[in-house]
Structures are given as C-alpha cells and as structure tokens.
PDBQT receptor file of N, H, CA, C and O in Angstrom, charges set to zero:
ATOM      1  N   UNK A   1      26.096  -5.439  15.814  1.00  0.00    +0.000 N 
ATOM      2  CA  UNK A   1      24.693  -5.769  15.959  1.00  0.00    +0.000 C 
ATOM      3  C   UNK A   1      23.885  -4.486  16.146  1.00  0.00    +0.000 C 
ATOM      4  O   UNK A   1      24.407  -3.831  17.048  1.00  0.00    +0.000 OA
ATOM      5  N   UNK A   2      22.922  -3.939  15.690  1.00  0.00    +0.000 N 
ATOM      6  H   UNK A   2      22.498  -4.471  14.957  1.00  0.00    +0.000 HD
ATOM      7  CA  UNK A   2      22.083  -3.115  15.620  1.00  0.00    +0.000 C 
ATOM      8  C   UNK A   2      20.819  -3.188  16.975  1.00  0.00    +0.000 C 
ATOM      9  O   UNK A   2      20.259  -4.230  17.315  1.00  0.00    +0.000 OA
ATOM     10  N   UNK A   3      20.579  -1.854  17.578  1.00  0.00    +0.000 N 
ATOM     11  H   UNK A   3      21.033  -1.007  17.302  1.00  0.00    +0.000 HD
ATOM     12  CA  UNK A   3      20.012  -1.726  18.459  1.00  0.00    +0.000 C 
ATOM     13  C   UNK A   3      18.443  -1.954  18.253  1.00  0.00    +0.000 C 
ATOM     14  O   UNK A   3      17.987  -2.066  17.115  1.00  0.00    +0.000 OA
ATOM     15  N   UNK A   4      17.795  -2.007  19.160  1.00  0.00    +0.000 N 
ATOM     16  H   UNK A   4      18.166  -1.917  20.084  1.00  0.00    +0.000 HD
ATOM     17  CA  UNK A   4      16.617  -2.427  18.970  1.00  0.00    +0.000 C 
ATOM     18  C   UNK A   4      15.919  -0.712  18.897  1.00  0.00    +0.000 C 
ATOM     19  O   UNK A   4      16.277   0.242  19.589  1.00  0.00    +0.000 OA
ATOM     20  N   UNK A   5      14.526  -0.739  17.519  1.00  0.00    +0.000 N 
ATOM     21  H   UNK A   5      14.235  -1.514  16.957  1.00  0.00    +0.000 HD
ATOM     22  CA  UNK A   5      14.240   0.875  17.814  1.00  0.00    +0.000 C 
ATOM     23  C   UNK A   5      12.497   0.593  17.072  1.00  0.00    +0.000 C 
ATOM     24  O   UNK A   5      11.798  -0.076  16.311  1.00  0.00    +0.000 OA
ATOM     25  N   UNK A   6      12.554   1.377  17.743  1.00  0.00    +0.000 N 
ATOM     26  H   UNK A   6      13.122   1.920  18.362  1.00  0.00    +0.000 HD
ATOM     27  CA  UNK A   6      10.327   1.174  17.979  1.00  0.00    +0.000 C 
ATOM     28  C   UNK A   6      10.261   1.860  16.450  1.00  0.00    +0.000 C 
ATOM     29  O   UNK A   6      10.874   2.927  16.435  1.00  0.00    +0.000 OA
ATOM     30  N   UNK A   7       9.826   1.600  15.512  1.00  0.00    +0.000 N 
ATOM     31  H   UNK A   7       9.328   0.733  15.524  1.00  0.00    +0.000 HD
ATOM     32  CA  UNK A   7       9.766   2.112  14.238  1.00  0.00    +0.000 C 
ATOM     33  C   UNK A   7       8.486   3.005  14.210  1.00  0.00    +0.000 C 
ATOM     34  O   UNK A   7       7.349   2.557  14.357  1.00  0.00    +0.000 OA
ATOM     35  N   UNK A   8       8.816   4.414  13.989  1.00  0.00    +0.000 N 
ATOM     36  H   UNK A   8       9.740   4.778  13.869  1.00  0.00    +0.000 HD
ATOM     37  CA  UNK A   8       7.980   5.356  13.593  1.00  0.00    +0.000 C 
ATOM     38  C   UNK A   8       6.862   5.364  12.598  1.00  0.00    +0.000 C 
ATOM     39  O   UNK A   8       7.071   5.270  11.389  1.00  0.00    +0.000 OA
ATOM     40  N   UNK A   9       5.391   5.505  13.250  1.00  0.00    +0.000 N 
ATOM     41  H   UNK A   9       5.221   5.582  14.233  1.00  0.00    +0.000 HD
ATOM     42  CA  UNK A   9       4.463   5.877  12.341  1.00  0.00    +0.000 C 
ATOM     43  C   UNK A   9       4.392   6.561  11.297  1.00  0.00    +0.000 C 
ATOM     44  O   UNK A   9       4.180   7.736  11.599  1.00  0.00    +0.000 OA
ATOM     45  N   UNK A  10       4.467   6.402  10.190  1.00  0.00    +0.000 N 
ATOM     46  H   UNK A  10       4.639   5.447   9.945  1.00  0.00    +0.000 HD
ATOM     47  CA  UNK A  10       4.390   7.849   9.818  1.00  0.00    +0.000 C 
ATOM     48  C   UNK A  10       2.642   8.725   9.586  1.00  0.00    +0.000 C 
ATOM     49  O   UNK A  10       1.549   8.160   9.624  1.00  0.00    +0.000 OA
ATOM     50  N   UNK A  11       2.937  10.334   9.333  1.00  0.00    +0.000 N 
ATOM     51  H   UNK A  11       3.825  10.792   9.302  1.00  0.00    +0.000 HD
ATOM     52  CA  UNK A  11       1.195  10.905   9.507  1.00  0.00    +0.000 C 
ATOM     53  C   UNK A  11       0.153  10.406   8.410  1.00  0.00    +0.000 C 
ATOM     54  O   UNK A  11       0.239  10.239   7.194  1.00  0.00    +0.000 OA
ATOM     55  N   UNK A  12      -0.530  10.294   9.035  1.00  0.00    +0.000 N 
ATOM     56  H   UNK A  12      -0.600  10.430  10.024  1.00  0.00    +0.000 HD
ATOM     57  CA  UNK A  12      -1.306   9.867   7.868  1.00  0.00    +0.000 C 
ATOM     58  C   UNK A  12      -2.503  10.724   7.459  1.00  0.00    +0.000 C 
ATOM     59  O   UNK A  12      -2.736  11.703   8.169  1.00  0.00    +0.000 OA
ATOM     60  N   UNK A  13      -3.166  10.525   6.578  1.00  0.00    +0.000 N 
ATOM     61  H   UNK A  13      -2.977   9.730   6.001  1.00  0.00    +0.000 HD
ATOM     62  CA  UNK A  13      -4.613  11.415   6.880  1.00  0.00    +0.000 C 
ATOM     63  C   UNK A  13      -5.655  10.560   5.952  1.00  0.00    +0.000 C 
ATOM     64  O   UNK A  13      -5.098   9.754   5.207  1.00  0.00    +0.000 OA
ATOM     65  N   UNK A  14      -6.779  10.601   5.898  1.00  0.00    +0.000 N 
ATOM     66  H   UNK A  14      -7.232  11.255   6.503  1.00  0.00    +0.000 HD
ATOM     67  CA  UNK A  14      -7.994   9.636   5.924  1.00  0.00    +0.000 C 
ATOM     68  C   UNK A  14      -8.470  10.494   4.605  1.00  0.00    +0.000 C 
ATOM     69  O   UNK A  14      -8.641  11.712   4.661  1.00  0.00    +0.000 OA
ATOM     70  N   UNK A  15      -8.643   9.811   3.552  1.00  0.00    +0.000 N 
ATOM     71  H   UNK A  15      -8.504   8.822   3.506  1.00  0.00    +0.000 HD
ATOM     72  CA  UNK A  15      -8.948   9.580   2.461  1.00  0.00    +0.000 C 
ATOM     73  C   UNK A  15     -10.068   8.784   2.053  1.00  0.00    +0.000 C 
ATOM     74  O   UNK A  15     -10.032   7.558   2.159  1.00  0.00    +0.000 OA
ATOM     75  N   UNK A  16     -11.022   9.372   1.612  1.00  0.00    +0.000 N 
ATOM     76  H   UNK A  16     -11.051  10.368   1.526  1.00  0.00    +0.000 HD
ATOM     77  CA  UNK A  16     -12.297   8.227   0.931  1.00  0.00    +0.000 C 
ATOM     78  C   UNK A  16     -12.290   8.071  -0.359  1.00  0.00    +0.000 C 
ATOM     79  O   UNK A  16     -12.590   9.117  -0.935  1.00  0.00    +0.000 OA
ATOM     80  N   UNK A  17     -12.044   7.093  -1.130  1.00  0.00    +0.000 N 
ATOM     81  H   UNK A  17     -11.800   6.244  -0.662  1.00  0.00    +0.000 HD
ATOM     82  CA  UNK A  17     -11.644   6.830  -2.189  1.00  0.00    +0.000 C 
ATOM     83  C   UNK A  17     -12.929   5.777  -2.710  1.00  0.00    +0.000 C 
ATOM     84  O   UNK A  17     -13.391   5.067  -1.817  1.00  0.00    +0.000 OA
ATOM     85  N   UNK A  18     -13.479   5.644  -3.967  1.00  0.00    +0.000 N 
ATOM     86  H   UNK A  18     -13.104   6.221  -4.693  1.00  0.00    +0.000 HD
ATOM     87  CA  UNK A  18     -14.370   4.784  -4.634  1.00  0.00    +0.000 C 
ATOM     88  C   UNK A  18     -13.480   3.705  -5.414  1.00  0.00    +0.000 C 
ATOM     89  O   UNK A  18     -12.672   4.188  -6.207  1.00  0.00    +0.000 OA
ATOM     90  N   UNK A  19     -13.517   2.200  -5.289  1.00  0.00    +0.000 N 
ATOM     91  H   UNK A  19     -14.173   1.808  -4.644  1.00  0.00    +0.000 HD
ATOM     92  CA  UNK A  19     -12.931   1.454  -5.851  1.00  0.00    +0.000 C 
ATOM     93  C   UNK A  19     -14.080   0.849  -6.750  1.00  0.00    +0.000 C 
ATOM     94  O   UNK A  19     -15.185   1.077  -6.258  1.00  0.00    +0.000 OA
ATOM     95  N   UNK A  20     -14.123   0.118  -7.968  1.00  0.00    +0.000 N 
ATOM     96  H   UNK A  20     -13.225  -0.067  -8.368  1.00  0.00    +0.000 HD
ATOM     97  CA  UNK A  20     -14.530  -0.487  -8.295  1.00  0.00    +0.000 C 
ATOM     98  C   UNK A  20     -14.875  -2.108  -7.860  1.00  0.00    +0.000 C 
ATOM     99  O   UNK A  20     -13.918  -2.848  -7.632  1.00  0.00    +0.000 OA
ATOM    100  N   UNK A  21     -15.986  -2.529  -7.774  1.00  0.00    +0.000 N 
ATOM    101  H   UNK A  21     -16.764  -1.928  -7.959  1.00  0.00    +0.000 HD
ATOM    102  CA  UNK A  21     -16.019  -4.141  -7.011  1.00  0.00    +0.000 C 
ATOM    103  C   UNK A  21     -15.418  -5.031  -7.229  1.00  0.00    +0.000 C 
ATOM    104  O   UNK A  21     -15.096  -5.948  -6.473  1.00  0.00    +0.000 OA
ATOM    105  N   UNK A  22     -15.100  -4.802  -8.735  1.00  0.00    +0.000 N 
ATOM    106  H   UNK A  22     -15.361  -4.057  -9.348  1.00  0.00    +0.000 HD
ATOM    107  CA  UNK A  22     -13.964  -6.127  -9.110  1.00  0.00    +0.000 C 
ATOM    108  C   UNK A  22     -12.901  -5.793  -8.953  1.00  0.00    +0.000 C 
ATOM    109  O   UNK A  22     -12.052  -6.671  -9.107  1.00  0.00    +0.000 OA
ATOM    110  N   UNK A  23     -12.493  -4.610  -8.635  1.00  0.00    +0.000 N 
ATOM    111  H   UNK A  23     -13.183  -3.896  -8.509  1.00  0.00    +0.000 HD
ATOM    112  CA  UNK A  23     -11.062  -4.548  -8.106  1.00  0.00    +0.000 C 
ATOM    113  C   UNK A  23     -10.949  -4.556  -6.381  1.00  0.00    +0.000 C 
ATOM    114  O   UNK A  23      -9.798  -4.731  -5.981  1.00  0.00    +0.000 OA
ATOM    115  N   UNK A  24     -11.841  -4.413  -5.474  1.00  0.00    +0.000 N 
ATOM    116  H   UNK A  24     -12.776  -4.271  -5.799  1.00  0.00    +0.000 HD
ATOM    117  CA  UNK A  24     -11.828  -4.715  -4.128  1.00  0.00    +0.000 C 
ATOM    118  C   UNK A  24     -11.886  -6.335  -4.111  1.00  0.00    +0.000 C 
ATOM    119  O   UNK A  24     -11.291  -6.818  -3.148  1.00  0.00    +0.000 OA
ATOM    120  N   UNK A  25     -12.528  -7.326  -5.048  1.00  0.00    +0.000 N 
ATOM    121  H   UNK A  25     -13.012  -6.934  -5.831  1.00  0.00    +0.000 HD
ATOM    122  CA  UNK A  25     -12.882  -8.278  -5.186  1.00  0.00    +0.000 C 
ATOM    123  C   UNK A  25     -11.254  -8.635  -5.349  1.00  0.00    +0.000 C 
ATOM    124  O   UNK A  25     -10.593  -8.948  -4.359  1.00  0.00    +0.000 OA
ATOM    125  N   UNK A  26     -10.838  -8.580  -6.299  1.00  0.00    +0.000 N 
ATOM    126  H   UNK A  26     -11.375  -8.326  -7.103  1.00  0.00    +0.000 HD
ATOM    127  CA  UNK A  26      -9.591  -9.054  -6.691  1.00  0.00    +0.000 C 
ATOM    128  C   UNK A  26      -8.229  -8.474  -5.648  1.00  0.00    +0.000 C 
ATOM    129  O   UNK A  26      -7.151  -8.976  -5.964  1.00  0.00    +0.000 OA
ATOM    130  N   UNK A  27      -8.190  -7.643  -4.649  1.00  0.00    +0.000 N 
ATOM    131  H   UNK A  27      -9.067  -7.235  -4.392  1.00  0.00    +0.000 HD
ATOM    132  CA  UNK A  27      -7.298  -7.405  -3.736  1.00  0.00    +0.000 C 
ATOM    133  C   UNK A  27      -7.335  -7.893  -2.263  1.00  0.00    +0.000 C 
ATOM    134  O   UNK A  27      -6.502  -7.964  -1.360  1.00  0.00    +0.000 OA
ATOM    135  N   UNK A  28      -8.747  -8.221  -2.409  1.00  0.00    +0.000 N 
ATOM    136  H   UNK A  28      -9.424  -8.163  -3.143  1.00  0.00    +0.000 HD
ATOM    137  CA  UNK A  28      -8.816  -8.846  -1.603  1.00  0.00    +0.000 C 
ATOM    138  C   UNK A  28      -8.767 -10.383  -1.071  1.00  0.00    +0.000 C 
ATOM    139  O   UNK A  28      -8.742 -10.835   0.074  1.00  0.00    +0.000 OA
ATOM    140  N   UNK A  29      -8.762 -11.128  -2.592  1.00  0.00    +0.000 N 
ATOM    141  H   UNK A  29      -8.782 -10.761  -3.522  1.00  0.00    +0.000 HD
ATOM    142  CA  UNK A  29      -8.480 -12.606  -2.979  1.00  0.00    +0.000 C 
ATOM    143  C   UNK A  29      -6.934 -12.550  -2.779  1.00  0.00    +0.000 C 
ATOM    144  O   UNK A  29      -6.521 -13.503  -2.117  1.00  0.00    +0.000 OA
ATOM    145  N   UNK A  30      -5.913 -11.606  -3.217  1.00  0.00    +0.000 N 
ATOM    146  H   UNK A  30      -6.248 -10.832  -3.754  1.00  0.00    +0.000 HD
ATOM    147  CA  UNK A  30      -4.417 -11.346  -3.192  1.00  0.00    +0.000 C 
ATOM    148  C   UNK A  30      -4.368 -11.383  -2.113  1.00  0.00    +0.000 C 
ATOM    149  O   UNK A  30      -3.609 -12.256  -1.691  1.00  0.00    +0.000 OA
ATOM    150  N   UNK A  31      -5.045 -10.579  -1.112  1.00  0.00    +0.000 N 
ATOM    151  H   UNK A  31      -5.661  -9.870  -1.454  1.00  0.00    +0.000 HD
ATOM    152  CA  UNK A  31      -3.918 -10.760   0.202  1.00  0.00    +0.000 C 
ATOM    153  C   UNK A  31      -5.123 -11.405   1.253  1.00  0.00    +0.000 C 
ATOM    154  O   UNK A  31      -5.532 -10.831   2.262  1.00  0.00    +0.000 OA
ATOM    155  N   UNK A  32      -5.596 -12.786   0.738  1.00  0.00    +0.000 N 
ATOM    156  H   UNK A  32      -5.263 -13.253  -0.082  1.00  0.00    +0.000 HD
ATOM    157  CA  UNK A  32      -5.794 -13.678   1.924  1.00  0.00    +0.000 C 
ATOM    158  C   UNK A  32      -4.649 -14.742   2.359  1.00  0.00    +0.000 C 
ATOM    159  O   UNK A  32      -3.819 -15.305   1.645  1.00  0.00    +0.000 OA
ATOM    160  N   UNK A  33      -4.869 -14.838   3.766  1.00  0.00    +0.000 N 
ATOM    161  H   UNK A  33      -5.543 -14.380   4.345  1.00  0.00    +0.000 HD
ATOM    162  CA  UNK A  33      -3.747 -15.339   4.173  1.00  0.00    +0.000 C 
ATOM    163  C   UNK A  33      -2.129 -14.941   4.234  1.00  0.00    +0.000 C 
ATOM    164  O   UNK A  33      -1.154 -15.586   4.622  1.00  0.00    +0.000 OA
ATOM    165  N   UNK A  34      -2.303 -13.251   3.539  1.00  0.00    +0.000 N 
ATOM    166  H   UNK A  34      -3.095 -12.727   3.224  1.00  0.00    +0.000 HD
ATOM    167  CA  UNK A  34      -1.052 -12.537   4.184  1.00  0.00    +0.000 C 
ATOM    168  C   UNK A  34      -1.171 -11.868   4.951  1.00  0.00    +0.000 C 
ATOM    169  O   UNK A  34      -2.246 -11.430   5.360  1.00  0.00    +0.000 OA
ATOM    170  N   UNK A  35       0.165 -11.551   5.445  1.00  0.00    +0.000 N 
ATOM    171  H   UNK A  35       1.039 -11.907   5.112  1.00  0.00    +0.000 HD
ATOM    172  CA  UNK A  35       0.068 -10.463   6.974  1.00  0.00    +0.000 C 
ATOM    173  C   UNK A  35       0.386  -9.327   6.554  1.00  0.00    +0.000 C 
ATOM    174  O   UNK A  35       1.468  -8.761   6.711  1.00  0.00    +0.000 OA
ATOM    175  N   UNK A  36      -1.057  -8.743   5.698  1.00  0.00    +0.000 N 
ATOM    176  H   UNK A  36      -1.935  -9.203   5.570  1.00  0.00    +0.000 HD
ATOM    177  CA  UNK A  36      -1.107  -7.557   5.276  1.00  0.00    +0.000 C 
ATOM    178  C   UNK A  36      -2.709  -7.089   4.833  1.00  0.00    +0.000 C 
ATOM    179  O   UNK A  36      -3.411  -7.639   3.984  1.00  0.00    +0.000 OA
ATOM    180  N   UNK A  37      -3.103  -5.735   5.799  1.00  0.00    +0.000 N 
ATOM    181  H   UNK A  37      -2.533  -5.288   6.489  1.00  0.00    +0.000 HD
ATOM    182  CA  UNK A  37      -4.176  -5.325   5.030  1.00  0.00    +0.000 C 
ATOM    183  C   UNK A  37      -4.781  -4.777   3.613  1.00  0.00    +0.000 C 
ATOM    184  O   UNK A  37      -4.060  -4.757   2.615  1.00  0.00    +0.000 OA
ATOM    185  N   UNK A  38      -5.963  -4.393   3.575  1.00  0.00    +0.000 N 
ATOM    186  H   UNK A  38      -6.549  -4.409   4.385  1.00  0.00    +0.000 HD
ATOM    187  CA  UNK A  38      -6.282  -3.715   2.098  1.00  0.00    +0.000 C 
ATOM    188  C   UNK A  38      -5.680  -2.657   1.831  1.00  0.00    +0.000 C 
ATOM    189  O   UNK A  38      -4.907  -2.415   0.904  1.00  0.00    +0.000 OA
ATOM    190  N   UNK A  39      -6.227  -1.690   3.079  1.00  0.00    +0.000 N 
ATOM    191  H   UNK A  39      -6.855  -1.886   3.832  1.00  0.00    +0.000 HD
ATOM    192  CA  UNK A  39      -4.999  -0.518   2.742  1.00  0.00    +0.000 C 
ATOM    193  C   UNK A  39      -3.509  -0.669   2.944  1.00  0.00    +0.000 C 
ATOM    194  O   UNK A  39      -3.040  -0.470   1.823  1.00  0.00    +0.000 OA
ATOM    195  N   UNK A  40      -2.638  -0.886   3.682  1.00  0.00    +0.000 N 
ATOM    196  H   UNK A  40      -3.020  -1.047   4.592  1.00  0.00    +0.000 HD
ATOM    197  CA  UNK A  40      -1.646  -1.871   3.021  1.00  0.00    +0.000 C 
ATOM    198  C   UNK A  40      -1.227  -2.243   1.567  1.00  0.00    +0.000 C 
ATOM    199  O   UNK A  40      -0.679  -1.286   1.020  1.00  0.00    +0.000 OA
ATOM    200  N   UNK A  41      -1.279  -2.841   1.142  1.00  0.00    +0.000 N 
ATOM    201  H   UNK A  41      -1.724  -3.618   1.587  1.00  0.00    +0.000 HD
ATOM    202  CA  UNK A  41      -1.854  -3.495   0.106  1.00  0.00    +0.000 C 
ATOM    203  C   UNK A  41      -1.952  -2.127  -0.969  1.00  0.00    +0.000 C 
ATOM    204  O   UNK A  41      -0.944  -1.924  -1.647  1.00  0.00    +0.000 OA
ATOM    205  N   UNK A  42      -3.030  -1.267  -1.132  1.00  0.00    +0.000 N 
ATOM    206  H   UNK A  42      -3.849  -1.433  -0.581  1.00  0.00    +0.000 HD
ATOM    207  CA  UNK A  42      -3.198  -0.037  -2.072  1.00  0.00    +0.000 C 
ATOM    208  C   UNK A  42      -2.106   0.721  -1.718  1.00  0.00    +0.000 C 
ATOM    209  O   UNK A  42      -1.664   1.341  -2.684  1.00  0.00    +0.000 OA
ATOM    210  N   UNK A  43      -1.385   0.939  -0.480  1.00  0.00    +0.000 N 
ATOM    211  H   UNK A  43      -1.744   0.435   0.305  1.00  0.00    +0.000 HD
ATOM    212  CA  UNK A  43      -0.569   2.093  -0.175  1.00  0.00    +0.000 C 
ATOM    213  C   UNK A  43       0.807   1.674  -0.992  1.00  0.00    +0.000 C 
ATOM    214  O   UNK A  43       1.639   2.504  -1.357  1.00  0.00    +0.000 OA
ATOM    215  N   UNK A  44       0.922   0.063  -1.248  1.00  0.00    +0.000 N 
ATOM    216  H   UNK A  44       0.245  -0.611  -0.952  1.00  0.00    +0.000 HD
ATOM    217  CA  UNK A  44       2.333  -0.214  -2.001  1.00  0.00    +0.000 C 
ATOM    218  C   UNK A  44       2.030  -0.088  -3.090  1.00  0.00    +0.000 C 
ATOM    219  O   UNK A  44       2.854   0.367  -3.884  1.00  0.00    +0.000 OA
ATOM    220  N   UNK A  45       0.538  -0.504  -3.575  1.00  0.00    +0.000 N 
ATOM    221  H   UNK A  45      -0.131  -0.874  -2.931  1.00  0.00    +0.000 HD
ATOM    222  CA  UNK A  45       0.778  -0.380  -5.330  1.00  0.00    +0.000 C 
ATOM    223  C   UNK A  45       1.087   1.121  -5.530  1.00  0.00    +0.000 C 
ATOM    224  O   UNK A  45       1.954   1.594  -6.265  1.00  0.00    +0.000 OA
ATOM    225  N   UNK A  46       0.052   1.902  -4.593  1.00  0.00    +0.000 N 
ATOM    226  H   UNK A  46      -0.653   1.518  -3.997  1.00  0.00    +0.000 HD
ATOM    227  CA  UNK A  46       0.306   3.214  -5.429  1.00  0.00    +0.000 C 
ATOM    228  C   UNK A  46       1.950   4.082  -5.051  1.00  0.00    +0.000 C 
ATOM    229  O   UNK A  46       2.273   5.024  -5.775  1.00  0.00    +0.000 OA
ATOM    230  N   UNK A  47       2.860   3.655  -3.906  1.00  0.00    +0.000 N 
ATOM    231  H   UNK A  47       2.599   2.889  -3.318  1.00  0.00    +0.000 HD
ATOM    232  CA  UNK A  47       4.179   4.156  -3.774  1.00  0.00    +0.000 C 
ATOM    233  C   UNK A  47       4.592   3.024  -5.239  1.00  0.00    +0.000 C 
ATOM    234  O   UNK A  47       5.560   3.507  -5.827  1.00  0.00    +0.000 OA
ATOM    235  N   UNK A  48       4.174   1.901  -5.815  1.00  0.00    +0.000 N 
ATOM    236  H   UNK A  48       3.387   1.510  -5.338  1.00  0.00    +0.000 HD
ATOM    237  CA  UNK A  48       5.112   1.368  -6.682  1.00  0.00    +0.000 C 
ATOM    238  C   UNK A  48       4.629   2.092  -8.122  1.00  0.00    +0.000 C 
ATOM    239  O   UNK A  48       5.591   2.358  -8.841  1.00  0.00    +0.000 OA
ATOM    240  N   UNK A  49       3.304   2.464  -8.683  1.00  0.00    +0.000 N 
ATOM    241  H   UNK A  49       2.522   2.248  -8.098  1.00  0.00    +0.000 HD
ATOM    242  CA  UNK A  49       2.780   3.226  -9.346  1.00  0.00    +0.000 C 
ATOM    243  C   UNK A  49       3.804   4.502  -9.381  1.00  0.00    +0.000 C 
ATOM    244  O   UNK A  49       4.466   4.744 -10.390  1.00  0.00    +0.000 OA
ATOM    245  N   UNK A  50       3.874   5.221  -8.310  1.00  0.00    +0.000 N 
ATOM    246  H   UNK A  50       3.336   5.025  -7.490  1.00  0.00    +0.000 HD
ATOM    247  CA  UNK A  50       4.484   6.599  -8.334  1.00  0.00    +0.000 C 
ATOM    248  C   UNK A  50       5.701   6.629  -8.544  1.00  0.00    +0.000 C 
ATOM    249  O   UNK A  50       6.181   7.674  -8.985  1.00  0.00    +0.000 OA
ATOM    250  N   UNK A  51       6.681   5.311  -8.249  1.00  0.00    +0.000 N 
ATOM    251  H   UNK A  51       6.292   4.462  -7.891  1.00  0.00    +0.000 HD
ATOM    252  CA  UNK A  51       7.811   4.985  -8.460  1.00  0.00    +0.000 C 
ATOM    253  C   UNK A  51       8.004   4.798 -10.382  1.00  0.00    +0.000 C 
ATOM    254  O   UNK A  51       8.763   5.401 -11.140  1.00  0.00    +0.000 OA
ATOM    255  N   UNK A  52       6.998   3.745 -10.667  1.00  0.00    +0.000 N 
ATOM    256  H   UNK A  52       6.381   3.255 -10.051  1.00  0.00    +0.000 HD
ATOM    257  CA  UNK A  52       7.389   4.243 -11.944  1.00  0.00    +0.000 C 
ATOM    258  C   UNK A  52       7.132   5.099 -12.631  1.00  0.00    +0.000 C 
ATOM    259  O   UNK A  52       7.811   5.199 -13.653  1.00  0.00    +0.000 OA
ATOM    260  N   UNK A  53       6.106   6.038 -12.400  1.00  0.00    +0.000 N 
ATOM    261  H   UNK A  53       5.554   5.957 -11.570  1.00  0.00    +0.000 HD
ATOM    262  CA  UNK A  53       6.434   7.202 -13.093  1.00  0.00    +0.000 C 
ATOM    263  C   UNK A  53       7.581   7.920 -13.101  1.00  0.00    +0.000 C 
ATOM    264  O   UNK A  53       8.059   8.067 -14.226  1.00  0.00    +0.000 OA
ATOM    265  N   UNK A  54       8.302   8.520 -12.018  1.00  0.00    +0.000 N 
ATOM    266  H   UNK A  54       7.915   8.401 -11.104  1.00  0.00    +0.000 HD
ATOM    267  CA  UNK A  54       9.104   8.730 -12.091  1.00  0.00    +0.000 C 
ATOM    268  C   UNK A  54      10.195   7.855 -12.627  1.00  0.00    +0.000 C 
ATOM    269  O   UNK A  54      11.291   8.371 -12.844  1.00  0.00    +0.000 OA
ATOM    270  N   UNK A  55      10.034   6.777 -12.826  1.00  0.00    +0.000 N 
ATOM    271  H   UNK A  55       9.143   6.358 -12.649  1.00  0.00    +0.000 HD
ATOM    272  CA  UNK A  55      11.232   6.677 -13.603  1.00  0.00    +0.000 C 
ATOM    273  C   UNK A  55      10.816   6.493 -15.196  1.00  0.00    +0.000 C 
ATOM    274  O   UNK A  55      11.747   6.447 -16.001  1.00  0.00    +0.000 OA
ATOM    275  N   UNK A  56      10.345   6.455 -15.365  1.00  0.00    +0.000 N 
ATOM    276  H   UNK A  56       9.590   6.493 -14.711  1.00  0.00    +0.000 HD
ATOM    277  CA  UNK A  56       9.848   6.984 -16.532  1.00  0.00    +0.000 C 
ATOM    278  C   UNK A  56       9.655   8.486 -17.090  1.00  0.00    +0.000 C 
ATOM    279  O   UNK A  56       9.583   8.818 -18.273  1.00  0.00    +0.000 OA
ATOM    280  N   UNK A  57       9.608   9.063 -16.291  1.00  0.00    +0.000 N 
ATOM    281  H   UNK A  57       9.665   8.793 -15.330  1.00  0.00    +0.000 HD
ATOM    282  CA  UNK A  57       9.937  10.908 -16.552  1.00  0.00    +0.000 C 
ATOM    283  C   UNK A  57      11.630  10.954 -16.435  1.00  0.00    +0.000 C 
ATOM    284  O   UNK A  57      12.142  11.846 -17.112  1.00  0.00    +0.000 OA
ATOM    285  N   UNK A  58      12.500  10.151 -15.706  1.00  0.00    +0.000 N 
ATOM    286  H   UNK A  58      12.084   9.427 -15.157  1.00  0.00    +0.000 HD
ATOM    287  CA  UNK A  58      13.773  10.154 -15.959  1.00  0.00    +0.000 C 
ATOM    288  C   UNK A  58      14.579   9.997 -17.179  1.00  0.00    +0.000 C 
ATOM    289  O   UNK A  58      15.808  10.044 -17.118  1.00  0.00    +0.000 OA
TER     290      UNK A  58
C-alpha cells in the first residue's frame, strides 16, 4: 500500500494571453460541471499540443 504524500505544486509564472471569444465561449461550455478550471483546461490542451509535436518530429 502506498504512503500518503501532499503532491507538489509545481512553479508557475503568470502569463497574459489573448483568446479569441468563441474559443473562451466554447471552453468554457466543455468544462461546466467538471472539476476543472479554464486554466486547467488550456494547460492540458497545450502539454497535449506539445506532446504531439513531438511525436511527430519523431
């Protein structure tokens, strides 16, 4: 059985970014009623974005 362990923040730093309305519009219809924010939400597309590039440069 695995110990119990306070999971690390990781650093972050504050970014202002311009979205388009229909795309805040549309991410934000996606994650109603999940237990997940907007940023949230942008931080996976773009680790899944960066994921496929690289595999696609592979």
């Amino acid at each position: 059985m695995s110990k119990f362990k306070i999971p690390s923040i990781p650093a972050t730093t504050n970014k202002s970014i311009r979205f388009p309305n229909d795309v805040i519009e549309q991410v934000e219809k996606a994650i109603v009623g999940k237990d997940f924010t907007f940023s949230a939400f942008v931080i996976e597309a773009v680790r899944m974005a960066l994921k496929d590039l690289q595999d696609d440069e592979e």
